[in-house]
C-alpha positions in Angstrom: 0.0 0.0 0.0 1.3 3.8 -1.2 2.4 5.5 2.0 1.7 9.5 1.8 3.5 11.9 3.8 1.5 15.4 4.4 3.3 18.9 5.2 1.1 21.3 6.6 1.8 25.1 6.1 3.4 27.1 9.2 -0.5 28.0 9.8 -2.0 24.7 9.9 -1.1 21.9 12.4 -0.8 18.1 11.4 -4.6 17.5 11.5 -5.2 19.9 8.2 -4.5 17.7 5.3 -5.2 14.2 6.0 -9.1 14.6 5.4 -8.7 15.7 2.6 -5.5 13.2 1.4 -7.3 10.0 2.3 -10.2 11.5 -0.2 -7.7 12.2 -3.5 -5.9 8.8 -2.5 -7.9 6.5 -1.2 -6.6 3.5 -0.2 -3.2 5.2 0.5 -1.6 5.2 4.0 -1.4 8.8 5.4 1.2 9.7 7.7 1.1 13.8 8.6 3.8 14.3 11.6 3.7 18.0 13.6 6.4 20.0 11.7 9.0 22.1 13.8 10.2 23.2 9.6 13.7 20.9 11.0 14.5 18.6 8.0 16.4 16.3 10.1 13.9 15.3 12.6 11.5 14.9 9.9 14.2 12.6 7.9 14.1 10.8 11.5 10.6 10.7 11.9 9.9 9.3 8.5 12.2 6.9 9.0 10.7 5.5 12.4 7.0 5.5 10.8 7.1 4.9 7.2 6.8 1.5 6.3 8.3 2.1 2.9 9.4 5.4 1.5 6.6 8.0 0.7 5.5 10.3 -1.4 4.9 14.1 -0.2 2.1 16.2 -0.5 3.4 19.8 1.0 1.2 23.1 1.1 3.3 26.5 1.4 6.2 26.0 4.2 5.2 22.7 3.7 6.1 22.6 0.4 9.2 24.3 0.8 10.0 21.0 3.5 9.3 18.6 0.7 11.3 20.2 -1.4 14.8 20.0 0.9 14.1 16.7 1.7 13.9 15.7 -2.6 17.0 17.7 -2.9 18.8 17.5 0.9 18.2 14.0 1.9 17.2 12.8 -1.8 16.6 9.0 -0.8 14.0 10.1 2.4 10.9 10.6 -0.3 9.9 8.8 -3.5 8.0 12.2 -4.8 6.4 15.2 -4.1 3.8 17.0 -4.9 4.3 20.8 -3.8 1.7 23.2 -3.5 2.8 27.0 -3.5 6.0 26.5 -2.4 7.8 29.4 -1.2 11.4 29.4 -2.4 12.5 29.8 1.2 15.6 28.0 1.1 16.5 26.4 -2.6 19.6 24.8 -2.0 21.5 22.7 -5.0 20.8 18.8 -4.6 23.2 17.1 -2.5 22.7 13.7 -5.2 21.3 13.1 -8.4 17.5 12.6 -8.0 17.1 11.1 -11.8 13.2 10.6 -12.6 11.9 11.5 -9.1 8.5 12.3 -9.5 7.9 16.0 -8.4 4.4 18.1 -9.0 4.8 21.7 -8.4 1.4 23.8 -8.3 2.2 27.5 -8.1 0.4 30.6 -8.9 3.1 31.2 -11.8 6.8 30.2 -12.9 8.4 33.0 -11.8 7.4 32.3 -8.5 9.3 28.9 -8.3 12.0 29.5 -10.9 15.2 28.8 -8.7 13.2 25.3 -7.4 12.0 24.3 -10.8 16.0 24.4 -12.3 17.5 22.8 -8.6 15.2 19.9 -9.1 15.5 19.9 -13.2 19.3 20.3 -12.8 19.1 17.3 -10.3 17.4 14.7 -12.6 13.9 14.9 -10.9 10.7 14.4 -13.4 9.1 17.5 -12.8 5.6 18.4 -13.9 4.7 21.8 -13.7 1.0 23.3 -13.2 0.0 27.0 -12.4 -3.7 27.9 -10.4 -3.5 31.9 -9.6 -5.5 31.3 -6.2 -3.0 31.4 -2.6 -5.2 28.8 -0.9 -5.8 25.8 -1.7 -8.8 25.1 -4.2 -10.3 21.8 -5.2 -8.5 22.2 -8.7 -5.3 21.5 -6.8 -6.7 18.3 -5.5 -7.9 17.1 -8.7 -4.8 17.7 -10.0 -2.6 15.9 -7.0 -5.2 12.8 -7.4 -4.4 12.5 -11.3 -0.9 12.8 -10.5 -1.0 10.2 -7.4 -3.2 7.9 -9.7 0.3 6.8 -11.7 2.4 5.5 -8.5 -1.6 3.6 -6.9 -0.9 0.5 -8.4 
């Protein structure tokens, strides 16, 4: 069974997203831990929970987590999906990530160009979609249950 890993945004707690996660994958297991935003206890607590490695679903801050541990601690995730991520701290990979699945949903590409070339320039599969709205809106769910609907099987 796919394992998902949510990553609430700075103003949400770890009960936010799993409602809506076990909706757009159902049948997925959905693990959502209570972020301090450290990369390394989250590598840690990952590691102690997740039966196999997950895939992330991230929202803001949240996002901006998913994406250091693709390109930080590149064999902690098997994909992301990243939802407004912030740009906070793009860092260069610290590995190749070749074909890691990434979905990043931002309002346009100038808002994420300095993540979309890290992960491009570290071999991640990146698919790239744009929805104008901050919050999150059920066309960004549609569009993380298309993209989950590859890796269900």
């Amino acid at each position: 069974m796919p394992v998902l890993l949510a990553l609430h945004d700075v103003e949400g707690d770890e009960t936010d997203l799993p409602p809506v996660l076990r909706m757009i994958a159902p049948g997925w297991t959905v693990l959502s831990p209570r972020l301090s935003g450290n990369a390394q206890e989250l590598v840690q607590w990952i590691e102690a929970n997740a039966a196999e490695r997950p895939y992330a679903l991230g929202y803001g801050t949240g996002a901006d987590l998913g994406a250091t541990l693709l390109l930080q601690h590149p064999g902690v995730i098997a994909g992301a999906i990243l939802l407004r991520p912030t740009e906070a701290t793009v860092q260069p990979s610290a590995a190749p990530i070749e074909g890691r699945p990434v979905l990043v949903v931002t309002g346009g590409p100038a808002e994420c160009d300095q993540l979309l070339r890290a992960l491009t320039e570290a071999g991640a599969s990146v698919d790239f979609a744009q929805n104008t709205e901050r919050s999150l809106t059920p066309q960004d769910f549609s569009m993380a249950r298309q993209w989950l609907a590859q890796f269900s099987s």
